[in-house]
GUKETI-507486 format. One record per residue (C-alpha): residue number from 0; x negated, y negated, z negated. Coordinates in nm, 3 decimals, decimal comma, always signed. Layout:
BEGIN
<r pos="NUM" xx="X" yy="Y" zz="Z"/>
...
END
This chain:
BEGIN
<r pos="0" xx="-9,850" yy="-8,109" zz="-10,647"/>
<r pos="1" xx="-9,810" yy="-8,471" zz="-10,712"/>
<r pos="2" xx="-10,106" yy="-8,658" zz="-10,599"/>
<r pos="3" xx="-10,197" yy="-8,978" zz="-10,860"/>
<r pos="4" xx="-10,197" yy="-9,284" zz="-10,644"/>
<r pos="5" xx="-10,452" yy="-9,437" zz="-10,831"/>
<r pos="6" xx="-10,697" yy="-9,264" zz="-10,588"/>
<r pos="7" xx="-10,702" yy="-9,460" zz="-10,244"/>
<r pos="8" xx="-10,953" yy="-9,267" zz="-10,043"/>
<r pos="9" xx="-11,110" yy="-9,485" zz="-9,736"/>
<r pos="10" xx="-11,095" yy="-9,338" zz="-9,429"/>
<r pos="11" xx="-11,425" yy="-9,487" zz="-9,273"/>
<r pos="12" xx="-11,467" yy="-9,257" zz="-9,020"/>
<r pos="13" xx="-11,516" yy="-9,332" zz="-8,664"/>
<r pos="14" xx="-11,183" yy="-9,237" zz="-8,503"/>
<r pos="15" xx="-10,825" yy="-9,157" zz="-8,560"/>
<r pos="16" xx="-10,931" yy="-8,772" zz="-8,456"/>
<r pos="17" xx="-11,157" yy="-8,752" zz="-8,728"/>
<r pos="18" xx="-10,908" yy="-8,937" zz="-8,962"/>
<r pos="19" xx="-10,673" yy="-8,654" zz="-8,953"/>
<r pos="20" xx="-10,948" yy="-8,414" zz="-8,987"/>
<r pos="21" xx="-11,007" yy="-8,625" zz="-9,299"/>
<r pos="22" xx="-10,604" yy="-8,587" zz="-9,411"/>
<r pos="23" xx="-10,555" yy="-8,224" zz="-9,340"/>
<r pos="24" xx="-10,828" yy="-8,126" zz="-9,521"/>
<r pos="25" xx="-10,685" yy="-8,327" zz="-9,847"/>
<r pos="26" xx="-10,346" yy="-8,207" zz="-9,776"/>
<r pos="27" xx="-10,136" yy="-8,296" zz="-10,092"/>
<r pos="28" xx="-10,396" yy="-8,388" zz="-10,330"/>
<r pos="29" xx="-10,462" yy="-8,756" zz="-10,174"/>
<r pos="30" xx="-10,118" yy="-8,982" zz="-10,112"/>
<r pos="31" xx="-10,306" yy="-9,302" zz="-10,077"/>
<r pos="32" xx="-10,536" yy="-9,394" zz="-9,784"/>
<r pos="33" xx="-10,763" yy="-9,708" zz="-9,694"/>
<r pos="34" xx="-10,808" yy="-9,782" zz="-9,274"/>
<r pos="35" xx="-11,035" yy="-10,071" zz="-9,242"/>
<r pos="36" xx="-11,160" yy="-10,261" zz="-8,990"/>
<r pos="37" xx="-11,421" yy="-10,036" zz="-8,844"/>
<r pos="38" xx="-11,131" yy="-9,787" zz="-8,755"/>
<r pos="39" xx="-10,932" yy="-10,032" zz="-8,571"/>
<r pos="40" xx="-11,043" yy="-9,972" zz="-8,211"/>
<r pos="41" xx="-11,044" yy="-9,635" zz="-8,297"/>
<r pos="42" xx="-10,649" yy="-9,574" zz="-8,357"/>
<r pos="43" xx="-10,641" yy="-9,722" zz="-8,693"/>
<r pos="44" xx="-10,258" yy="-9,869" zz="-8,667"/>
<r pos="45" xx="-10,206" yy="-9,539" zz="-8,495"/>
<r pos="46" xx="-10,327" yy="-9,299" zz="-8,793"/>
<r pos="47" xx="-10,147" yy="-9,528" zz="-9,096"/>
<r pos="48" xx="-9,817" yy="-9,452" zz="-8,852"/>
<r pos="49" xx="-9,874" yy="-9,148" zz="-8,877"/>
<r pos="50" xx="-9,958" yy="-9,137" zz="-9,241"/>
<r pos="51" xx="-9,640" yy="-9,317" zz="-9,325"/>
<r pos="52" xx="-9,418" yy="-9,014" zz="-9,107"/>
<r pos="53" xx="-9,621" yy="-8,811" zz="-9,334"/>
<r pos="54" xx="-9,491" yy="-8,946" zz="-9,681"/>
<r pos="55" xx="-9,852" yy="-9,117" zz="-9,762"/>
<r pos="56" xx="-9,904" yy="-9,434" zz="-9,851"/>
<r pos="57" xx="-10,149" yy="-9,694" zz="-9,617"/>
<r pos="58" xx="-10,392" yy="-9,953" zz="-9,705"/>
<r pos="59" xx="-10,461" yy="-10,185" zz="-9,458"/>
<r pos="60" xx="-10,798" yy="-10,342" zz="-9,501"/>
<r pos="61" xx="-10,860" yy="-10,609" zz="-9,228"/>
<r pos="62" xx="-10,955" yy="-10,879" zz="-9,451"/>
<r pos="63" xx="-10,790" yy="-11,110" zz="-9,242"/>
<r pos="64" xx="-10,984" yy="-11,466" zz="-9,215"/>
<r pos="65" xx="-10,858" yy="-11,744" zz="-8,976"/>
<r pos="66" xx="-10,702" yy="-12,088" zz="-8,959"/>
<r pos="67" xx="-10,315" yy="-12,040" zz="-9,156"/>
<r pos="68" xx="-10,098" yy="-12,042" zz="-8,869"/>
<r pos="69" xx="-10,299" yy="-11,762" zz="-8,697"/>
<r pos="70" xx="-10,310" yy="-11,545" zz="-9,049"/>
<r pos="71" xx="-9,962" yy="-11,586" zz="-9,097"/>
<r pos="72" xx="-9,860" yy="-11,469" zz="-8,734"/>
<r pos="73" xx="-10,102" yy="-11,175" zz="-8,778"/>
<r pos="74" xx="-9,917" yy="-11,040" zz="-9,136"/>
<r pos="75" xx="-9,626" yy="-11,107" zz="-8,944"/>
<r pos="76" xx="-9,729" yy="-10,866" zz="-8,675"/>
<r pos="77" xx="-9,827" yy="-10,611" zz="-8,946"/>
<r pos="78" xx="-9,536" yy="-10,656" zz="-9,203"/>
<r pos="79" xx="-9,286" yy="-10,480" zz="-8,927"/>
<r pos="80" xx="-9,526" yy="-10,124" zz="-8,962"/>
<r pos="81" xx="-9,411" yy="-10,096" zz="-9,328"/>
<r pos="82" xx="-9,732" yy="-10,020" zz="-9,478"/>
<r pos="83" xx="-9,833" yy="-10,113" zz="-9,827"/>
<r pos="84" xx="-10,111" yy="-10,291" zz="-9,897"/>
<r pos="85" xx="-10,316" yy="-10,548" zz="-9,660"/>
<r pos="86" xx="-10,626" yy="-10,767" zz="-9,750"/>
<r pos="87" xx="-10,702" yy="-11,086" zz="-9,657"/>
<r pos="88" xx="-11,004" yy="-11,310" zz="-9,771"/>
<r pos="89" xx="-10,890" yy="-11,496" zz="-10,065"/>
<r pos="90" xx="-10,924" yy="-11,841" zz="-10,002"/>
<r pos="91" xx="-10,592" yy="-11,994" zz="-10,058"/>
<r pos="92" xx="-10,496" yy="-12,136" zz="-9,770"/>
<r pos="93" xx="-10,504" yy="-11,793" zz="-9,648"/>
<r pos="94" xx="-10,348" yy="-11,611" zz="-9,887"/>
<r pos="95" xx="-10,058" yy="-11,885" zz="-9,894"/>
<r pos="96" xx="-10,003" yy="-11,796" zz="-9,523"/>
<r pos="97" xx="-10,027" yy="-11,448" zz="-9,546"/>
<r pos="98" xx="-9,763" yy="-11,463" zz="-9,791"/>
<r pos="99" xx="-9,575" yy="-11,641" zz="-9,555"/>
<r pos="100" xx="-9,623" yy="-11,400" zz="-9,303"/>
<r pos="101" xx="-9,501" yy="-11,111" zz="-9,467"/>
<r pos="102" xx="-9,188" yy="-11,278" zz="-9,537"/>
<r pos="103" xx="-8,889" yy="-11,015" zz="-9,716"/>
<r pos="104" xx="-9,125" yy="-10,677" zz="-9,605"/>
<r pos="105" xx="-9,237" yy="-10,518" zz="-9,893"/>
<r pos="106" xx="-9,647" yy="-10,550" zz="-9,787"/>
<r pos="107" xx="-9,855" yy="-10,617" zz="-10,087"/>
<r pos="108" xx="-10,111" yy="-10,925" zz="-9,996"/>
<r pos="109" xx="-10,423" yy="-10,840" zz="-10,201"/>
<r pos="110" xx="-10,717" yy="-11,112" zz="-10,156"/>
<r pos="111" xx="-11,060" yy="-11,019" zz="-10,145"/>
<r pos="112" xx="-11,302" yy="-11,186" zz="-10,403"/>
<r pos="113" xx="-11,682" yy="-11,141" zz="-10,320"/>
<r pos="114" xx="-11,701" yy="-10,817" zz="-10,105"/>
<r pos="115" xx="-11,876" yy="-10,556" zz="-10,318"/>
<r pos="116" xx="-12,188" yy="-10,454" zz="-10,070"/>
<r pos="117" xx="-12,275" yy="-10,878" zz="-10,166"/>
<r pos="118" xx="-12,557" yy="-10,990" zz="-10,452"/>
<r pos="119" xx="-12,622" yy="-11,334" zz="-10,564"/>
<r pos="120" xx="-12,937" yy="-11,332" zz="-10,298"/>
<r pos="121" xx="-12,721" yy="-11,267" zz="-10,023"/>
<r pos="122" xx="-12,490" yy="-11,554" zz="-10,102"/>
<r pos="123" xx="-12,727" yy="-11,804" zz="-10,116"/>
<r pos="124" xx="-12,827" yy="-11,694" zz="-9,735"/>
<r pos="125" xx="-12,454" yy="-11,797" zz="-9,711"/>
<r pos="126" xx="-12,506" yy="-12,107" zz="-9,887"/>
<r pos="127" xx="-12,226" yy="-12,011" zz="-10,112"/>
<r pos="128" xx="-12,207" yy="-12,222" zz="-10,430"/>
<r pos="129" xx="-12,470" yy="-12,154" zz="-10,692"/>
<r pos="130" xx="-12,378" yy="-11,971" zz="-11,018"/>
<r pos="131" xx="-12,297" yy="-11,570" zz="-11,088"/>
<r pos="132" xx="-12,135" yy="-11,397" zz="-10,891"/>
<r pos="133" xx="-11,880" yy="-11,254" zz="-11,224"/>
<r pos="134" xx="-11,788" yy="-11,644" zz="-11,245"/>
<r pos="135" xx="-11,729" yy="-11,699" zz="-10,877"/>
<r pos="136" xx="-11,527" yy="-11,382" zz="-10,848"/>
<r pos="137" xx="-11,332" yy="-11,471" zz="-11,138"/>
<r pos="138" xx="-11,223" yy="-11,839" zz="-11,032"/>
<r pos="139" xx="-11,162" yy="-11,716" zz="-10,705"/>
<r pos="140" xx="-10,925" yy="-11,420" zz="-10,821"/>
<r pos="141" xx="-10,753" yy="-11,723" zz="-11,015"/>
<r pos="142" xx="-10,679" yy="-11,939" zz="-10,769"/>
<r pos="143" xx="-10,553" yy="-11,650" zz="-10,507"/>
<r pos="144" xx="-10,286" yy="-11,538" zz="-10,758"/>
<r pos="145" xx="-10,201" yy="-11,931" zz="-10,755"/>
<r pos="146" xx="-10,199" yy="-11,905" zz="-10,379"/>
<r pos="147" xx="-9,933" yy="-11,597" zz="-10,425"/>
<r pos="148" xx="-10,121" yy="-11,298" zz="-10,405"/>
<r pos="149" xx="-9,983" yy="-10,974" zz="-10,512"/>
<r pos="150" xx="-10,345" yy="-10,871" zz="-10,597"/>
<r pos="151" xx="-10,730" yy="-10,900" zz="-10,574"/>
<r pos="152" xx="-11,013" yy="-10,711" zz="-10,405"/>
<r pos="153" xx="-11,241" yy="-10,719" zz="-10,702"/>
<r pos="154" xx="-11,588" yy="-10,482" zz="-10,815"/>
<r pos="155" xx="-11,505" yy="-10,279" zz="-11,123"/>
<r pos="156" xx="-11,745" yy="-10,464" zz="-11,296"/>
<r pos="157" xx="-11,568" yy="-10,744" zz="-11,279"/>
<r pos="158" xx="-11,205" yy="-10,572" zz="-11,339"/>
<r pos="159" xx="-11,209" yy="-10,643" zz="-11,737"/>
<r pos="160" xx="-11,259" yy="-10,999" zz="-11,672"/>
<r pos="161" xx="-10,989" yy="-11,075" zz="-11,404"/>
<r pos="162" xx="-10,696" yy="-10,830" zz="-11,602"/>
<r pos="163" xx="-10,747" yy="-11,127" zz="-11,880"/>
<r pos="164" xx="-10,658" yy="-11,375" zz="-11,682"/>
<r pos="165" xx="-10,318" yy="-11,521" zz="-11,757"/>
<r pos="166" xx="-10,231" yy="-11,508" zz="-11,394"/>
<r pos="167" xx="-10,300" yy="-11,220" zz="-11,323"/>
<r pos="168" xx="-10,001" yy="-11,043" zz="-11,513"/>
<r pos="169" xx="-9,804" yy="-10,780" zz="-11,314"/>
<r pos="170" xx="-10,067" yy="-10,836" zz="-11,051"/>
<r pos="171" xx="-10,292" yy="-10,541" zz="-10,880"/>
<r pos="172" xx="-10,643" yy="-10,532" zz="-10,914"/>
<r pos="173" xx="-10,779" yy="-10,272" zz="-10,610"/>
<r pos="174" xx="-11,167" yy="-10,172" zz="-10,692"/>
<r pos="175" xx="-11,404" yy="-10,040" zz="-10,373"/>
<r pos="176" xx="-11,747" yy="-9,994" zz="-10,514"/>
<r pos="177" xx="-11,647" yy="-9,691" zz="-10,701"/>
<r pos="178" xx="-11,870" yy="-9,373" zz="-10,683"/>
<r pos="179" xx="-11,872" yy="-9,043" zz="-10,875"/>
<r pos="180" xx="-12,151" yy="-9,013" zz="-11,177"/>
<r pos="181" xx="-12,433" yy="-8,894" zz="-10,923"/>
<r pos="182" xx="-12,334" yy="-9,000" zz="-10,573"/>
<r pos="183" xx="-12,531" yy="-9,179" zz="-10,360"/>
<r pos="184" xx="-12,446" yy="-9,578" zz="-10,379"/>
<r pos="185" xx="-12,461" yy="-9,643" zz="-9,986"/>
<r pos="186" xx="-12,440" yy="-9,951" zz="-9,944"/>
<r pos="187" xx="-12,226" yy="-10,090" zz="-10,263"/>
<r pos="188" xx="-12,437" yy="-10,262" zz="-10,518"/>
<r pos="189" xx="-12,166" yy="-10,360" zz="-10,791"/>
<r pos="190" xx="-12,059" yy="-10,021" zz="-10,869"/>
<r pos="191" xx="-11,872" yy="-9,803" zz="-11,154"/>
<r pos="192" xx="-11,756" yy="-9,435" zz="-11,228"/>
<r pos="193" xx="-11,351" yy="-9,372" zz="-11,147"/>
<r pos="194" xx="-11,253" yy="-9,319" zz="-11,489"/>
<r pos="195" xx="-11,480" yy="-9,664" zz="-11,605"/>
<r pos="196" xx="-11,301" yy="-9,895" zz="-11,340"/>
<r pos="197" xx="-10,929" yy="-9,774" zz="-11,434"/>
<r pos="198" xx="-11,007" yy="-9,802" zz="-11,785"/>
<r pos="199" xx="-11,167" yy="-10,151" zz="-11,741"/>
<r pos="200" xx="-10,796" yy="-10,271" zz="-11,530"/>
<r pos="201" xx="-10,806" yy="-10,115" zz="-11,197"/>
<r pos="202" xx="-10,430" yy="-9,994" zz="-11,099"/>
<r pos="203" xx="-10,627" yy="-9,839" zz="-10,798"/>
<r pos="204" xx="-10,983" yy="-9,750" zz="-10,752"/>
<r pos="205" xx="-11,112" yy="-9,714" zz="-10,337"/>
<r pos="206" xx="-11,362" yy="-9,379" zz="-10,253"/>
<r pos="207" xx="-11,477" yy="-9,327" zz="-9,959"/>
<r pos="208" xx="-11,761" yy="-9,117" zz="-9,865"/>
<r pos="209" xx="-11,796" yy="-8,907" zz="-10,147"/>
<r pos="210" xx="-11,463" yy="-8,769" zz="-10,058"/>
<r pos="211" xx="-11,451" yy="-8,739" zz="-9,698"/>
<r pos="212" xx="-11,865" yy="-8,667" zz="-9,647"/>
<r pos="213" xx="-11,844" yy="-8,401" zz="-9,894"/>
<r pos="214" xx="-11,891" yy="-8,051" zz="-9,825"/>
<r pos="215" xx="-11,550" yy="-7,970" zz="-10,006"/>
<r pos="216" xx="-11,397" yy="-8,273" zz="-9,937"/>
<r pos="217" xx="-11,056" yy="-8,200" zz="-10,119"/>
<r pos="218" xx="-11,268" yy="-8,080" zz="-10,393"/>
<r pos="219" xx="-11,446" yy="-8,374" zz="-10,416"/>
<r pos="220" xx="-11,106" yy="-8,540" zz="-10,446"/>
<r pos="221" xx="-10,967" yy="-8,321" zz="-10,716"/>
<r pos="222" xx="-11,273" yy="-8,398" zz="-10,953"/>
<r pos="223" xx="-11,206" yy="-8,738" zz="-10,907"/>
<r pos="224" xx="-10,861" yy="-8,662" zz="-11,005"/>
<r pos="225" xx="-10,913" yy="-8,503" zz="-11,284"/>
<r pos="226" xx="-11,175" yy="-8,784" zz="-11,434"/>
<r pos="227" xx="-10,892" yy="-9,015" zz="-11,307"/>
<r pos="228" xx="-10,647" yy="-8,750" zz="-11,524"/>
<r pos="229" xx="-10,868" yy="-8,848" zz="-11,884"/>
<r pos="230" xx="-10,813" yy="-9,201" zz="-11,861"/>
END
């Protein structure tokens, strides 16, 4: 079969042993897979290697955060694995380095916005700005396509909004956040169905435990699929 890439499916599981657990299991129904942070000391760069021997396609998510010249000699360091996508936090300055990093590889820089698991309460603990969070997510999706990113980080409730933008033609909107009608929300709070966030601008939606915790996990994939499959 040929899997619809639309589907990234997070691999937030504790190690690379249980990653490929994770993959077999899937086989050809998944092509596109998330390794965040948490996986990193647990042979994260060493499973999206592996992924990309296997034909699949690798989402970095490190969400990279740090002074310019650091950012840009970190994509740098990541550009030469040929993955596909990487996130970085979407202030400009970093984005602009992270573009600069990458140089001619073919690594898509998507920014994150306001990370999905965040409410308006828990960014005034952070003393970000005051207003809602829509309007903050939206300005700051702006200004990282500005900065040169080939994409945003974004909560499909906030998908519509952003694929109106004038800047953000041709560019990728990635939605975490997304869970099945009926799955438990973890810890997401902004959240929509698969078929809702595509058809409100997604290119990609991001699932992650109710594929992999499932007790059919490639099942749980193919449903998704095929609600993916009416839109």
């Amino acid at each position: 079969m040929t899997a619809d890439d639309r589907l990234i499916v997070a691999l937030d599981v504790p190690n690379v042993i249980v990653g490929e657990q994770v993959v077999d299991q899937l086989g050809d129904a998944v092509s596109f897979y998330k390794i965040g942070l948490g996986m990193l000391t647990g042979g994260g760069l060493a499973l999206a290697n592996e992924l990309k021997a296997r034909g699949k396609r690798v989402f970095l998510d490190m969400k990279f955060f740090d002074i310019g010249a650091t950012v840009e000699k970190a994509v740098a360091g990541i550009a030469q694995f040929d993955l596909d996508f990487l996130t970085v936090h979407g202030d400009p300055h970093v984005v602009r380095a992270a573009v600069a990093g990458r140089g001619d590889s073919d690594l898509k820089i998507l920014a994150v916005t306001i990370l999905t698991s965040l409410d308006r309460s828990d960014l005034d603990d952070c003393l970000i700005r005051s207003g809602e969070i829509q309007d903050l997510v939206i300005e700051r999706a702006r200004r990282a396509f500005l900065a040169g990113a080939d994409g945003v980080i974004a909560s499909p409730q906030e998908a519509a909004l952003i694929r109106e933008l004038p800047e953000a033609r041709g560019r990728l909107i990635v939605t975490p956040g997304v869970r099945p009608a009926g799955a438990a929300l973890g810890d997401q709070k902004r959240v929509a169905t698969p078929a809702s966030a595509i058809r409100d601008g997604a290119d990609h939606i991001v699932v992650g435990r109710p594929v992999w915790a499932a007790e059919n996990p490639r099942q749980a994939a193919l449903d998704i699929l095929a609600e993916l499959g009416t839109v």
